[in-house]
C-alpha atoms as one frame of an Amber mdcrd trajectory, in Angstrom:
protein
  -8.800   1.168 -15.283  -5.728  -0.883 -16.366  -7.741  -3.741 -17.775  -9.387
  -0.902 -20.671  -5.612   0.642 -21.148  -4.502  -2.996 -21.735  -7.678  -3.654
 -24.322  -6.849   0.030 -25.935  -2.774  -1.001 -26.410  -3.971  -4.343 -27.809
  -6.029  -2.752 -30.255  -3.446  -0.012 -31.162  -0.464  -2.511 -31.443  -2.609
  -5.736 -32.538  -1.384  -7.630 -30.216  -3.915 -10.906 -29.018  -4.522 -12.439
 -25.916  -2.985 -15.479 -27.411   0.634 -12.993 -27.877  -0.229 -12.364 -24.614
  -0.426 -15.725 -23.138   2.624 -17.396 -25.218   5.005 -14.565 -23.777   3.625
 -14.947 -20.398   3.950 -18.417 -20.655   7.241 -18.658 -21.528   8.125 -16.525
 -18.745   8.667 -13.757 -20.642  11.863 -15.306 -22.002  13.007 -15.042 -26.063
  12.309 -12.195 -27.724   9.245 -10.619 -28.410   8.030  -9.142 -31.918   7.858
  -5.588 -31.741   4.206  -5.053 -31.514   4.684  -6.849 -28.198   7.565  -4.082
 -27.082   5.284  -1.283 -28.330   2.283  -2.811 -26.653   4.237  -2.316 -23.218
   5.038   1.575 -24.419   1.736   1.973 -24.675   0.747   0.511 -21.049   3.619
   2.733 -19.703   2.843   5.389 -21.681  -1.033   5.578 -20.845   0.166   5.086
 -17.148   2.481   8.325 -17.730   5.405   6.185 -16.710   7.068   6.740 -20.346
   7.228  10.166 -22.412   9.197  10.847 -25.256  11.151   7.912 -25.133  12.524
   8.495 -21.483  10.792   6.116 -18.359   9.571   8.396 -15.954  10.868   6.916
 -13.224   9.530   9.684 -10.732   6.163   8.982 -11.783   6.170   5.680 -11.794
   7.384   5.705  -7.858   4.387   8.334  -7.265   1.834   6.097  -8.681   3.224
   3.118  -6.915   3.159   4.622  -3.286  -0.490   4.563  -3.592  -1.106   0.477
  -4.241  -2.110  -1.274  -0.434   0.188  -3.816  -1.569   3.240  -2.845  -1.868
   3.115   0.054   0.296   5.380  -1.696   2.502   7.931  -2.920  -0.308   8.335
   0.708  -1.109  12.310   0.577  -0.284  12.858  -2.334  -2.338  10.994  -1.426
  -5.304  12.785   2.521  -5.149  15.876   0.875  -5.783  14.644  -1.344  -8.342
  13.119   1.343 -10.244  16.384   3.648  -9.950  17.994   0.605 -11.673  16.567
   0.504 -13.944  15.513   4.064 -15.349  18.603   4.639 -17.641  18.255   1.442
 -19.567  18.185   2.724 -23.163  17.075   0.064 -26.032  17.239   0.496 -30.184
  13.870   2.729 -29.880  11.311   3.697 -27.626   9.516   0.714 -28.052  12.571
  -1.306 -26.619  13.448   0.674 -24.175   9.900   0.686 -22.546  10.197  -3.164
 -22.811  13.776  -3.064 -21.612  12.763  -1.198 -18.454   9.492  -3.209 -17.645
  11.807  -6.639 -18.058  14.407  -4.997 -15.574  11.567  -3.850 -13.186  10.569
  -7.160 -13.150  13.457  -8.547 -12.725  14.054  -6.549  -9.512  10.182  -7.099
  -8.695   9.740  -3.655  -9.169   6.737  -3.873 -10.269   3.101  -4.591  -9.174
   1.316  -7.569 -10.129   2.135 -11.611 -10.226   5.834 -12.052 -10.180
């Protein structure tokens, strides 16, 4: 269940629900402290769409084929995801956060956009 894999990233990174909020609230814009990056490495990499610092772009796609929603935005969201996948940052933690701001950015990903 995401919502648990969210709480157990939170806990593992510290990162509150008022992090949370301020970088959702400001649109995810400026740059996040790290515990924020390695929070999203740990929501990839409980999802196993990151492993030894390389998004698993294959799995990602497999996972995402399966969501009602955006079964029919699967075209769209392939090439967003292929896009994205060699996007390297400083360290794993940045490079997970590098990918999920470029999936977003090409709506790539599921959820509020």
């Amino acid at each position: 269940d995401f919502r648990q894999i969210m709480q157990q990233c939170m806990q593992e990174n510290q990162v509150t629900e008022a992090d949370l909020k301020e970088f959702m609230a400001s649109g995810m814009q400026g740059t996040p402290k790290d515990n924020l990056k390695c929070y999203t490495k740990c929501l990839m990499e409980k999802q196993g769409h990151f492993a030894n610092g390389q998004f698993n772009a294959q799995a990602m796609l497999e996972s995402l084929k399966n969501v009602p929603q955006i079964k029919d935005r699967m075209e769209e969201i392939t090439s967003g995801v292929n896009a994205c996948k060699d996007i390297k940052g400083t360290n794993d933690c940045d490079t997970a956060f590098k990918v999920t701001m470029c999936l977003k950015e090409h709506k790539a990903m599921p959820g509020p956009h």
